[in-house]
Backbone bond lengths (Angstrom), bond angles and torsions (degrees), N, CA, C in turn:
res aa  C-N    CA-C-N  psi(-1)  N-CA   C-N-CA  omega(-1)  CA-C   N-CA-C  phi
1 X - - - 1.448 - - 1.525 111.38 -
2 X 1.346 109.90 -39.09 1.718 106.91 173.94 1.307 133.16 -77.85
3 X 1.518 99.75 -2.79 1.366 116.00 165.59 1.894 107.36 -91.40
4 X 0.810 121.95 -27.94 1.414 106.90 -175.13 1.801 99.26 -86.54
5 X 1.357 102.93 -29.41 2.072 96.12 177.93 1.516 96.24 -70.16
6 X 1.159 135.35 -14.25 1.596 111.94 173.58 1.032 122.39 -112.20
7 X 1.496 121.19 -5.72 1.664 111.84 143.73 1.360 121.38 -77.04
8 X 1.280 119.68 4.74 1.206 111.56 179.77 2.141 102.33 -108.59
9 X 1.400 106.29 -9.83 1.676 125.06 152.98 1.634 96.98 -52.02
10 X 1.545 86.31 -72.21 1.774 86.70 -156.77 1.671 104.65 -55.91
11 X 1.334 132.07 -31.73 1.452 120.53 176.99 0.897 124.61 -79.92
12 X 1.556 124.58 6.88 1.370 131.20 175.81 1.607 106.85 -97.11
13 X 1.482 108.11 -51.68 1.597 106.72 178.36 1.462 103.19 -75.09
14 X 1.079 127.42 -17.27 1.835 104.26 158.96 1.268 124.41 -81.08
15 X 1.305 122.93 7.92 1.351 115.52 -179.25 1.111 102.35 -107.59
16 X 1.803 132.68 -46.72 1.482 131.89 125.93 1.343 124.77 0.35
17 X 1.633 123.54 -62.55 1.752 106.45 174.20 1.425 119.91 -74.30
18 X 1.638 102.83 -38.09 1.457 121.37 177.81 1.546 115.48 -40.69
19 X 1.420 102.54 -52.13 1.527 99.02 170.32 1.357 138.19 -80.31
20 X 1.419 110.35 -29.66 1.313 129.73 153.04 1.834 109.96 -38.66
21 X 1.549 109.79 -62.79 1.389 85.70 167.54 1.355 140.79 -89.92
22 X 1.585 119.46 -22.34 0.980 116.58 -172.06 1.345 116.97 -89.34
23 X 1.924 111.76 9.04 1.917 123.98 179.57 1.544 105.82 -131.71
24 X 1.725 111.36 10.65 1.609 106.39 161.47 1.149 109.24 -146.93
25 X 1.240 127.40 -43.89 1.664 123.98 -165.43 1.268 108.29 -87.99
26 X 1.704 116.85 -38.69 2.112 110.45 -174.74 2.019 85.46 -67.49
27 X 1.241 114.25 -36.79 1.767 94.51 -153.13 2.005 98.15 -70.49
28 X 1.275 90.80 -23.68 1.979 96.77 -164.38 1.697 99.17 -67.39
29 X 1.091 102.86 -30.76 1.501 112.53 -165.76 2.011 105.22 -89.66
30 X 1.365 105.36 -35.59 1.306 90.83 -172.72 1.633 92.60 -96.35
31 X 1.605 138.55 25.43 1.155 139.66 -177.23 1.418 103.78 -97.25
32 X 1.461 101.43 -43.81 1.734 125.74 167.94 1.550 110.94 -52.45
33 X 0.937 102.08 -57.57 1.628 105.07 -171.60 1.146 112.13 -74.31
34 X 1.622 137.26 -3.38 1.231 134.19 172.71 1.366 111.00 -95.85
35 X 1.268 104.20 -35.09 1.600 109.84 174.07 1.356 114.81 -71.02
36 X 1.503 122.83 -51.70 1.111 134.17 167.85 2.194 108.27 -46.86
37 X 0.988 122.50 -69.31 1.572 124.85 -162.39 1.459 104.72 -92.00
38 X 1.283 139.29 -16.19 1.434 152.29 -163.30 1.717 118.17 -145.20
39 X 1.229 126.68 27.90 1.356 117.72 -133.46 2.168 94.34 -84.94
40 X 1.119 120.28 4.95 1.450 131.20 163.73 1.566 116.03 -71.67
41 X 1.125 94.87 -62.70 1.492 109.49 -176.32 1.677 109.30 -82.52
42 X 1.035 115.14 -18.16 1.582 98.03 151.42 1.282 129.78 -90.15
43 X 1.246 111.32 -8.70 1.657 119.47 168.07 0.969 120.67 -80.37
44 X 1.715 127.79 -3.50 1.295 135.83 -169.16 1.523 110.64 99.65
45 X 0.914 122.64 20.04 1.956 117.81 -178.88 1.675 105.75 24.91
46 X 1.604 88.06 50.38 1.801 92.13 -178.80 1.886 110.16 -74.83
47 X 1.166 129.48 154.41 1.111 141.78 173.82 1.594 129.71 -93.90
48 X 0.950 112.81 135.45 1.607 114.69 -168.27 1.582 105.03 -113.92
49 X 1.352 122.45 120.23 1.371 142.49 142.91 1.321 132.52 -1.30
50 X 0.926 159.06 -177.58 1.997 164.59 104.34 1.485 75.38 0.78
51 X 1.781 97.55 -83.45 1.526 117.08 -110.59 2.030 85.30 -100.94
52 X 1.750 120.92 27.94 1.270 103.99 152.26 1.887 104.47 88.43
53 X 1.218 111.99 -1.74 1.868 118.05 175.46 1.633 89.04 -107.16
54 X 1.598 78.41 153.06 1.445 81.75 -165.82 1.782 98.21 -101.18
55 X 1.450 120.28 134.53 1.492 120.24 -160.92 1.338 111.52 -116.23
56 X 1.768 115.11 -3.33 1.513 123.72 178.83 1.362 121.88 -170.93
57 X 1.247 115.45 167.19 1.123 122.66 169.62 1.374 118.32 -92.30
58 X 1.377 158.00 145.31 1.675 138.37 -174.31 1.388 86.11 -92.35
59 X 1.543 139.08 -13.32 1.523 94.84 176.29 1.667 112.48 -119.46
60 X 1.104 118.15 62.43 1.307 147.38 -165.02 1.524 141.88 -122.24
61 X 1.016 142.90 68.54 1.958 112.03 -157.09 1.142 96.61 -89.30
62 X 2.033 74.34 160.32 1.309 85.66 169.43 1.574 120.31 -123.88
63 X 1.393 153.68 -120.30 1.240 117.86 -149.77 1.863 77.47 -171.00
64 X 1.394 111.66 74.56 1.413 104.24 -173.76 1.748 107.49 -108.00
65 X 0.915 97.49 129.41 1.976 108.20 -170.37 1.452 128.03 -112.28
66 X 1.435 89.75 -2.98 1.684 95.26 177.01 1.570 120.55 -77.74
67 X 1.030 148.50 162.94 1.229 139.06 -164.48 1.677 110.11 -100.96
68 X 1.593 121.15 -0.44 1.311 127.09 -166.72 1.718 81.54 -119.42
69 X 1.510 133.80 35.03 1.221 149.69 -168.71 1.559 110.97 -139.06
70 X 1.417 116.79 120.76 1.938 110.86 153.33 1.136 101.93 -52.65
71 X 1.300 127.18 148.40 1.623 115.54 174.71 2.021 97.00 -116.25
72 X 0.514 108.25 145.19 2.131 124.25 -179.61 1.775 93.58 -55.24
73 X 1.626 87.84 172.30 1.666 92.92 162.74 1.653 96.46 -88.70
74 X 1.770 77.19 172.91 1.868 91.12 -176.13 1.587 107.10 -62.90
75 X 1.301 109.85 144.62 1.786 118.17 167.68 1.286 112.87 -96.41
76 X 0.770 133.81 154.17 2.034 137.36 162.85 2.041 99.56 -125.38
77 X 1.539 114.47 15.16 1.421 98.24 176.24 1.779 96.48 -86.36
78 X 0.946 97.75 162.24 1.729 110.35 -167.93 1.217 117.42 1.12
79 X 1.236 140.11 -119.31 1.425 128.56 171.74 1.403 112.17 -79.94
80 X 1.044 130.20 8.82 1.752 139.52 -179.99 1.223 112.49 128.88
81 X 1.316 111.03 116.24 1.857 117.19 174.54 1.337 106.73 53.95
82 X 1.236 122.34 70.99 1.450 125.39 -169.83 1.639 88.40 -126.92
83 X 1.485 125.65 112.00 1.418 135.95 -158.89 2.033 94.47 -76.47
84 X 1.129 103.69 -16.48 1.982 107.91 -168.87 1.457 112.31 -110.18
85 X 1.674 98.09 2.29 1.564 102.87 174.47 1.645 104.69 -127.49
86 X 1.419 129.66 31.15 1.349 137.17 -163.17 1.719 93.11 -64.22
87 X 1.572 116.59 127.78 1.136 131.21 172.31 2.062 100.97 -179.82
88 X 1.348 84.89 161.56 1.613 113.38 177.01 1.344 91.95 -90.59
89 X 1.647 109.59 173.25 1.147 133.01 146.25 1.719 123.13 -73.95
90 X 1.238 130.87 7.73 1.276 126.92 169.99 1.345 117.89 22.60
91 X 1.087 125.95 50.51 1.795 142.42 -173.95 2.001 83.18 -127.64
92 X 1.536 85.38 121.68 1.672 104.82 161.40 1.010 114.82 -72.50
93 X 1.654 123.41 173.44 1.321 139.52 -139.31 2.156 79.63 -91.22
94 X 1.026 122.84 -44.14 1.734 126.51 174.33 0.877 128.26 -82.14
95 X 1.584 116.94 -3.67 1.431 109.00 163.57 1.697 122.78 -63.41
96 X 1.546 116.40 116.89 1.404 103.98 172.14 1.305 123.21 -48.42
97 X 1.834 119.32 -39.99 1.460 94.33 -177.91 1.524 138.98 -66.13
98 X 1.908 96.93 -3.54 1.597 103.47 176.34 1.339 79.84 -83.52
99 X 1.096 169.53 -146.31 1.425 166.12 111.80 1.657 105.38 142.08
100 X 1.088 99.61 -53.68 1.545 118.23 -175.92 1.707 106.41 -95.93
101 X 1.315 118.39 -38.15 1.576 109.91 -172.89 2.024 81.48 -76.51
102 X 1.119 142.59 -34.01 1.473 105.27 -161.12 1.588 102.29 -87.46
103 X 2.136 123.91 -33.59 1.205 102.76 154.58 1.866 136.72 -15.40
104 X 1.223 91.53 -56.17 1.874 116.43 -170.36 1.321 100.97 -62.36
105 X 1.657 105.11 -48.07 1.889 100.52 179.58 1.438 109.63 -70.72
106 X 1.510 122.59 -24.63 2.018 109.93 -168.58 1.347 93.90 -83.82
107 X 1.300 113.33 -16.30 1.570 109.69 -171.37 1.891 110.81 -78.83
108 X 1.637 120.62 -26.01 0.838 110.64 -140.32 2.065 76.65 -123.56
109 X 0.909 100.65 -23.23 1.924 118.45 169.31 2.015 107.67 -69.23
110 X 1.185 105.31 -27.53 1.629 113.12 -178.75 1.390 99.64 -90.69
111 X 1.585 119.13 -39.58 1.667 101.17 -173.06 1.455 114.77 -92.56
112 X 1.780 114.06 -22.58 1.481 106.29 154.23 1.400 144.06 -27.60
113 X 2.117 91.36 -54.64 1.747 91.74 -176.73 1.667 90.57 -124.51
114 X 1.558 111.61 43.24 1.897 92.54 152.49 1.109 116.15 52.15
115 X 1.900 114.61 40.57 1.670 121.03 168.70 1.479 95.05 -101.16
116 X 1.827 96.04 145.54 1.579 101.28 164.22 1.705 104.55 -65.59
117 X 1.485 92.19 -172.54 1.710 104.80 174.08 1.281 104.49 -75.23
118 X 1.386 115.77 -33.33 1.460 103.37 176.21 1.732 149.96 -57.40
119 X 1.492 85.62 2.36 1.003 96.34 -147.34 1.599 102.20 -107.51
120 X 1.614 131.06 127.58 1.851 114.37 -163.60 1.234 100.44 -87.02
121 X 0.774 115.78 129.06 1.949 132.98 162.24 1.349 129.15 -82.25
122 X 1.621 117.01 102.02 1.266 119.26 -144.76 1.873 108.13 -57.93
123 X 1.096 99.64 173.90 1.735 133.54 179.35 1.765 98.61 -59.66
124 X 0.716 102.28 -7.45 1.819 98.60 -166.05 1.082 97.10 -137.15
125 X 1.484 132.41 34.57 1.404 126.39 -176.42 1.045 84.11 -122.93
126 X 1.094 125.99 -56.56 1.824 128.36 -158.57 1.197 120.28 -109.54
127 X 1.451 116.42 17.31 2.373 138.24 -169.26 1.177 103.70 -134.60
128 X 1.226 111.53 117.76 1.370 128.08 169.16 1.543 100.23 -55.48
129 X 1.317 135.91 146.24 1.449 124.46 136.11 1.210 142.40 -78.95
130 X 1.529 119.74 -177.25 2.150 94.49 -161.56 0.956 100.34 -95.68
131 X 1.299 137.98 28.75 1.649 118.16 126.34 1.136 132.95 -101.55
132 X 1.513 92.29 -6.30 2.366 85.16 178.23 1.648 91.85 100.39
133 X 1.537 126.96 -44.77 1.578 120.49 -149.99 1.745 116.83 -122.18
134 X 1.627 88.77 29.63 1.627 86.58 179.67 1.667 122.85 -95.34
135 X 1.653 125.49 125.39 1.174 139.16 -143.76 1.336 103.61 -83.22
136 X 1.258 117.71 -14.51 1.285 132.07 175.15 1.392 140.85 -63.97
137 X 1.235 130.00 116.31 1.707 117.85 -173.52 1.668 91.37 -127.08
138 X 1.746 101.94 164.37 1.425 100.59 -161.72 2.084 82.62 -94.65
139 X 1.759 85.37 154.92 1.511 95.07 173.50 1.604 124.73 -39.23
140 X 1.753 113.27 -29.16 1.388 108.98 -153.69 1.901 89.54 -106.37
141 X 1.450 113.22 -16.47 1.121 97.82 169.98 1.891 114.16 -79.81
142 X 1.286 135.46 -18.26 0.927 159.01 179.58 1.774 106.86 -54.45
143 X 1.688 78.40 -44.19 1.783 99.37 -172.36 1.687 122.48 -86.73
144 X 1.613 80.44 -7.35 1.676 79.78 177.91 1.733 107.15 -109.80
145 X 1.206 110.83 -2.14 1.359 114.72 162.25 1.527 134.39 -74.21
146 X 1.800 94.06 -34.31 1.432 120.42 -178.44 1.926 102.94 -23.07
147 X 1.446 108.44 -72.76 1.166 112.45 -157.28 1.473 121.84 -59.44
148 X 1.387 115.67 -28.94 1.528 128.13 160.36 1.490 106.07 -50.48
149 X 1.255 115.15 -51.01 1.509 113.05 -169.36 1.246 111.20 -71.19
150 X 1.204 118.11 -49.94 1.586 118.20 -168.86 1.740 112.36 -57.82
151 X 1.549 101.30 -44.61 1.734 116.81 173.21 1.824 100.36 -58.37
152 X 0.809 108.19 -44.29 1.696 99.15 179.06 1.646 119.25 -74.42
153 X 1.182 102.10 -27.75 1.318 113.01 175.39 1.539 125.20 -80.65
154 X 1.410 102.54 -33.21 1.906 121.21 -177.00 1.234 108.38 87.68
155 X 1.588 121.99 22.16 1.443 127.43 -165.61 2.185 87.01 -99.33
156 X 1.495 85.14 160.00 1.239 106.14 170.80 1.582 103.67 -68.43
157 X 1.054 131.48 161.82 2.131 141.85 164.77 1.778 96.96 -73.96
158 X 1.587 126.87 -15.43 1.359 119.46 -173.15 1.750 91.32 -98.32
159 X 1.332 119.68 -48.91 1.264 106.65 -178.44 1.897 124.25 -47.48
160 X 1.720 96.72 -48.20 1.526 107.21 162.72 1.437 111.93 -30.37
161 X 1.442 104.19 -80.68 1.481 119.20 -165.96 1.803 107.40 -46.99
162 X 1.280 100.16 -42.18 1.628 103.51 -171.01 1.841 88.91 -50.58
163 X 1.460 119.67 -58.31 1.402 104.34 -145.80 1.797 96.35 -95.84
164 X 1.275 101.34 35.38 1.621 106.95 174.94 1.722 100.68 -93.49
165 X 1.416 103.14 -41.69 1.385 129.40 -158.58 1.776 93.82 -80.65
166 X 0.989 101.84 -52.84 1.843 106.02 177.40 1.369 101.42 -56.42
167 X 1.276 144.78 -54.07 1.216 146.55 -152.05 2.075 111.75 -85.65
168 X 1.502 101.77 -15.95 1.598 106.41 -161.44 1.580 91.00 -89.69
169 X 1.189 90.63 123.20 1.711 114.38 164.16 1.319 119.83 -88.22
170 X 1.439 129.85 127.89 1.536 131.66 177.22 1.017 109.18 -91.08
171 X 1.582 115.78 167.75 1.710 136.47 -136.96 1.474 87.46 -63.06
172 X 1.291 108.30 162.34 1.431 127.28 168.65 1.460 118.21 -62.55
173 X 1.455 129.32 114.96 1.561 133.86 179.66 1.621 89.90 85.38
174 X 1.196 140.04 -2.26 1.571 136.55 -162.11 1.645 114.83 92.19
175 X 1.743 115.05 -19.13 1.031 108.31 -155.14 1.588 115.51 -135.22
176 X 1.578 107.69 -22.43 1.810 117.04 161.49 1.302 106.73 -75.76
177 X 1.318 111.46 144.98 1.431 121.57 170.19 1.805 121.03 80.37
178 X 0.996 106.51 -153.50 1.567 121.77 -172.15 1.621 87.14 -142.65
179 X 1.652 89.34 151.34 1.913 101.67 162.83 1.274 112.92 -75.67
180 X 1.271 90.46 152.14 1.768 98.11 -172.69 1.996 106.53 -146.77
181 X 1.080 100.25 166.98 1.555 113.61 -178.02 1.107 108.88 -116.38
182 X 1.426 112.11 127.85 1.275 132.46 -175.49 1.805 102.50 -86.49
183 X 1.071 112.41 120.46 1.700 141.02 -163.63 1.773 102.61 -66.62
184 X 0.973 99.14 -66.71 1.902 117.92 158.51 1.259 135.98 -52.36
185 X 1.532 101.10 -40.08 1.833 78.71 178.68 1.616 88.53 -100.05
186 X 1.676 148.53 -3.82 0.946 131.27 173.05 1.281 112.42 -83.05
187 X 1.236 122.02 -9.74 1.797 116.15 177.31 1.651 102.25 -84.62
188 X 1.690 105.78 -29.90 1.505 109.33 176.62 1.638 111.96 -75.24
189 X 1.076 119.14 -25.83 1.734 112.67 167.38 0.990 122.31 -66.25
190 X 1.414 132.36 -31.18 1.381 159.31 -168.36 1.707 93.29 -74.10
191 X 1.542 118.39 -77.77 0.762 114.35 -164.56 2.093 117.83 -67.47
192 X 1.329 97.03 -14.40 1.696 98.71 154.88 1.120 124.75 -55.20
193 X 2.060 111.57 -52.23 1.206 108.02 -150.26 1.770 97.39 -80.20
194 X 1.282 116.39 -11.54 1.725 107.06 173.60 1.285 113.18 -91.87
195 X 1.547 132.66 22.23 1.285 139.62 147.67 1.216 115.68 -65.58
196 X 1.617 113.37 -32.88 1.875 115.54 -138.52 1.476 84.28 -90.31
């Protein structure tokens, strides 16, 4: 009998230190070290405004529709870029209804920015990604928007491009991925450079 009350000691004070560290001291310590060596990206790599409010997160989209706007790729998280409903569309490469919703987007992506038919309309123009919330658009889709924006804006196509080029981030580590343009802080440069 006094052997089973002290293994049942010893499984009590290990569940006692166990939690002690692994539900106060690993989180306090690796809370420190993010703030301390990373202290952006543990705050959310949130984004700041003109006027100092903070209007985003950089790794986030958001869902911009105005035509003097880059607009994101399509979302399918909750009603669009909804950070508590993060999901894809999970429609296979044969499902007709992906078939027809990206038809609907080249169709409705060509009369936005005034492309002939000839013209291919990237993968990330008209595809949600598998989370619904990525801030990212590819450079050449970026580039085929340019001219809509700049005409809505009264900006030159060189001013566009300049703050296309300011805004494009390269592959992840230098070496995952493709460069891409961040949707947010280039609609937020934009809307600086027609302050100045």
């Amino acid at each position: 009998m006094k052997t089973i009350f002290k293994e049942i000691l010893r499984a009590a004070m290990a569940t006692l230190v166990l939690a002690a560290v692994l539900c106060g001291i690993y989180p306090f310590v690796i809370y420190g070290v993010g703030q301390l060596l990373f202290p952006n990206q543990a705050n959310g790599s949130l984004i700041e405004g003109s006027d100092r409010r903070i209007v985003g997160s950089g790794w986030l989209g958001q869902n911009f529709t105005s035509a003097k706007y880059f607009h994101p790729r399509p979302s399918s998280a909750g009603s669009g870029y909804d950070a508590s409903n993060s999901i894809g569309t999970n429609l296979g490469p044969t499902s007709q209804k992906l078939m027809d919703a990206v038809k609907a987007a080249v169709t409705q992506y060509r009369a936005e920015n005034n492309l002939p038919a000839a013209v291919l309309v990237p993968a990330d123009a008209v595809t949600s990604s598998g989370s619904g919330l990525d801030p990212h658009i590819s450079v050449q889709n970026a580039q085929l928007q340019a001219a809509r924006v700049a005409k809505e804006r009264g900006l030159s196509i060189d001013a566009v491009s300049a703050a296309i080029v300011k805004s494009t981030e390269g592959p992840s580590l230098g070496i995952f991925g493709e460069a891409g343009v961040n949707v947010l802080k280039l609609n937020l440069a934009l809307d600086n450079l027609g302050k100045k």
